[in-house]
N, C-alpha and C positions, 0 to 999 in steps of 0.2 A: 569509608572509602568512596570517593567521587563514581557516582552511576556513569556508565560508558554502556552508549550505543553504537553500531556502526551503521549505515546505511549503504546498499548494495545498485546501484541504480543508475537512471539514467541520467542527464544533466539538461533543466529547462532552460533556457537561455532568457527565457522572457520572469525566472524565478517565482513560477506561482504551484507548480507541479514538479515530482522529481526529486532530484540531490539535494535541493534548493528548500522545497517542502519540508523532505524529511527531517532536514539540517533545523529548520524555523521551527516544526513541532516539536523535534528532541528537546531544544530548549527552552520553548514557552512550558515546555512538560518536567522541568526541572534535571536535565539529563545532557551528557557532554556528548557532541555526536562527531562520530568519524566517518568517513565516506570513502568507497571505492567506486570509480564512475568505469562504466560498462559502456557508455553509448554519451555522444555528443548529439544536443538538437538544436537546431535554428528554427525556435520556436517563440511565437508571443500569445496575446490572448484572441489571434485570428487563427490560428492553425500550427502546423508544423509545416515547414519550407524545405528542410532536409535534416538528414541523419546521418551521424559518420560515427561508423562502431569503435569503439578499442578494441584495440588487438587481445585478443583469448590471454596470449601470454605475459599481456600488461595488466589484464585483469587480476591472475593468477599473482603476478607481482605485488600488486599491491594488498591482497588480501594476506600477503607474507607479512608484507609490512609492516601493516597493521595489529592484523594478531598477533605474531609475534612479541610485541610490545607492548598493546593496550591491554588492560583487563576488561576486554569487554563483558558486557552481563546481559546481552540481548543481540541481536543482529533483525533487520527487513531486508526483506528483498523486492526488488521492484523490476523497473524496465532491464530484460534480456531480450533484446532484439533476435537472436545465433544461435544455433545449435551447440556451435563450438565453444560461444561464450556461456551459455550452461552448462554442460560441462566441465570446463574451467571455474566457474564456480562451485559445481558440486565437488571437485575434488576439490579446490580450496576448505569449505563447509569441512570437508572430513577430517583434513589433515590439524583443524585447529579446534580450538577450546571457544564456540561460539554463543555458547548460551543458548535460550529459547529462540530459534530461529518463525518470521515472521512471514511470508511469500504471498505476494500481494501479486498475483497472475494478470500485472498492466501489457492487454492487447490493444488496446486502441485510446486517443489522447479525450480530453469531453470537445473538441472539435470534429471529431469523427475519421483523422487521420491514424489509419494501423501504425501499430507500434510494434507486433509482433508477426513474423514473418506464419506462411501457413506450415511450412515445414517443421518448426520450433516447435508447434501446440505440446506436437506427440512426445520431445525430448521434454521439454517442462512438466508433461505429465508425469510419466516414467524416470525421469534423472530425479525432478528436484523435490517434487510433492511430498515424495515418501521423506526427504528428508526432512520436512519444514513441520513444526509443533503445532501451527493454525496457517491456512491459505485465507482467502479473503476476497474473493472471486464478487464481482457483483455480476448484476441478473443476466446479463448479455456476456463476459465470461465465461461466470459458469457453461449458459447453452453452448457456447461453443468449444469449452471444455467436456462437454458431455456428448457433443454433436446432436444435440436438438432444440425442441423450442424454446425461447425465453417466459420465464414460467408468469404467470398471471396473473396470482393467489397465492393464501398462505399455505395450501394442499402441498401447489405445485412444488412451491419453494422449499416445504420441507422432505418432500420427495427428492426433490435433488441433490439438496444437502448431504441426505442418504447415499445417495450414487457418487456423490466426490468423496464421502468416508472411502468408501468403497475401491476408489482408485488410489489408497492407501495414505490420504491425509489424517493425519491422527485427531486435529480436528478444523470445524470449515465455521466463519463467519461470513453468512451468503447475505451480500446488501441487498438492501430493497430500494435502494434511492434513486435506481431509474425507475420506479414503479409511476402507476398516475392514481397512485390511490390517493387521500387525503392523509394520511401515514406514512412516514418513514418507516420503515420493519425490517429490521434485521435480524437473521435467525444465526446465534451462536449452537452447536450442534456437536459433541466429542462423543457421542455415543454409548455415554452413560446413563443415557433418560430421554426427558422427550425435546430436551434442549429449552433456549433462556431467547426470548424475543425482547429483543427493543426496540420500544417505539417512540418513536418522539413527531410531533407535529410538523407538516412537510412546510418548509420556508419557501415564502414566493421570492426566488431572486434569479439573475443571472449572472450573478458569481460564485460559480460552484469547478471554476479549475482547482484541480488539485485533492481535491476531497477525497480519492482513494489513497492516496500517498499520505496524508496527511491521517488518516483515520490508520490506519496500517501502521505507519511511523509511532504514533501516539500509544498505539499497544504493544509495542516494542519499547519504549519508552517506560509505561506501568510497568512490563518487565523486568527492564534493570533495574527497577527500582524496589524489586522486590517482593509485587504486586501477583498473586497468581492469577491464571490467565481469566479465570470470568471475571476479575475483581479488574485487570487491565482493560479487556473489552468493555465492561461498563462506566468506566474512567475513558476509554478515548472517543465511546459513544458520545457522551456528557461532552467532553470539548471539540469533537466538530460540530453539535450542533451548534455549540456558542459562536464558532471560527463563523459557520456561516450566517449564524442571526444576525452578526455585527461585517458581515462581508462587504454591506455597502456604504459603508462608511468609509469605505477604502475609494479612490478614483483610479484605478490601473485599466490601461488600455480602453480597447474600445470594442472586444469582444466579451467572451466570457473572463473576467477578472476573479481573481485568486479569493479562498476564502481568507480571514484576517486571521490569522494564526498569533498576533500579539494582542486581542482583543482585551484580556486582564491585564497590560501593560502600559500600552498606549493610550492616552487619551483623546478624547475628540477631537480637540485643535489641534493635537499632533498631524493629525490624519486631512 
């Protein structure tokens, strides 16, 4: 049976983050992706320009739609800008057959434009978290999912990780990739032990749009495929680093440009 993903998100306009992302990872990751867009952006690799939400009950719609019909085997979640639109997704989540659900808690874009209103934090906590298998918060997230500081260290970081089990995610992949250490470190953490760190060698570049959506997506993706969740984790680890070793090979825009998400595909002359 064909692996089916959905994606739950917002939509990039400039295609390097987002619907757009998710879409490109599901199937460089061998996986057929369906999409429910939550939020429209007028965005490119300079910023976000504006935002225009969908309506709660178009959201709600289309997750009918969707499930209904597809056999999905995984679900991510990403950009909810609304209280009302989480919501509306959380009661979509319940009423269907979603598989390992993924919640990638996108507050702000890598241009430094909010994505998620301050009102929302507290619904996203309490609505959606307790429903989602792994969230995916990186370091600046998290703190503000936590409301304190962004952590440091690997102390910090697995300290916190603790505190978001705690706000009843069953389990937390805490990035370290806004860190400035000379390591990438991500701490996988379900509360079984003392959790799975991966590290991989931090890449000098300036095309790192996208990289949460796309690392999120990828683990939802292992998922429908079959994959349990540290076996996904260290599978969508493994290919963002590659997305972004080979990022510049890409010429998009003239800010922060997208990681290559078809890096085993394309060739160089392609590109």
């Amino acid at each position: 049976m064909t692996a089916i993903a959905v994606t739950i998100a917002g939509s990039d306009s400039g295609g390097g983050a987002g619907i757009q992302a998710d879409l490109k990872s599901f199937s460089a990751n061998g996986v057929y992706g369906a999409s429910v867009l939550t939020a429209l952006t007028a965005q490119n690799t300079l910023g976000v320009s504006a935002i225009h939400d969908v309506p709660p009950e178009f959201v709600r719609a289309q997750m009918d739609a969707v499930f209904s019909d597809l056999k999905v085997k995984a679900t991510k979640i990403g950009m909810l800008s609304r209280v009302d639109i989480i919501e509306a997704v959380a009661s979509g989540l319940k009423a269907h057959e979603t598989g390992p659900v993924v919640l990638d808690p996108v507050m702000v874009a890598a241009s430094g434009d909010p994505l998620l209103a301050d009102s929302a934090v507290s619904g996203l906590i309490s609505v959606l978290v307790p429903l989602a298998d792994v969230i995916t918060p990186n370091l600046h997230e998290a703190a503000r999912m936590l409301e304190t500081d962004v952590a440091v260290d690997e102390a910090a970081m697995h300290a916190q990780a603790e505190r978001l089990l705690g706000l009843g995610a069953r389990s937390v992949l805490l990035k370290g990739g806004h860190g400035t250490s000379a390591e990438s470190a991500d701490l996988f953490l379900d509360g079984s032990g003392e959790g799975i760190w991966l590290r991989e060698t931090r890449i000098a570049t300036n095309n790192t749009h996208g990289t949460g959506c796309t690392l999120s997506s990828a683990i939802a993706a292992g998922l429908a495929r079959g994959m349990t969740l540290p076996e996904a984790v260290r599978a969508a680890k493994r290919y963002i680093q590659a997305a972004i070793a080979a990022a510049d090979q890409l010429e998009i825009g003239a800010g922060h440009g997208p990681v290559h998400h078809f890096y085993d595909f394309w060739s160089k002359q392609d590109v």
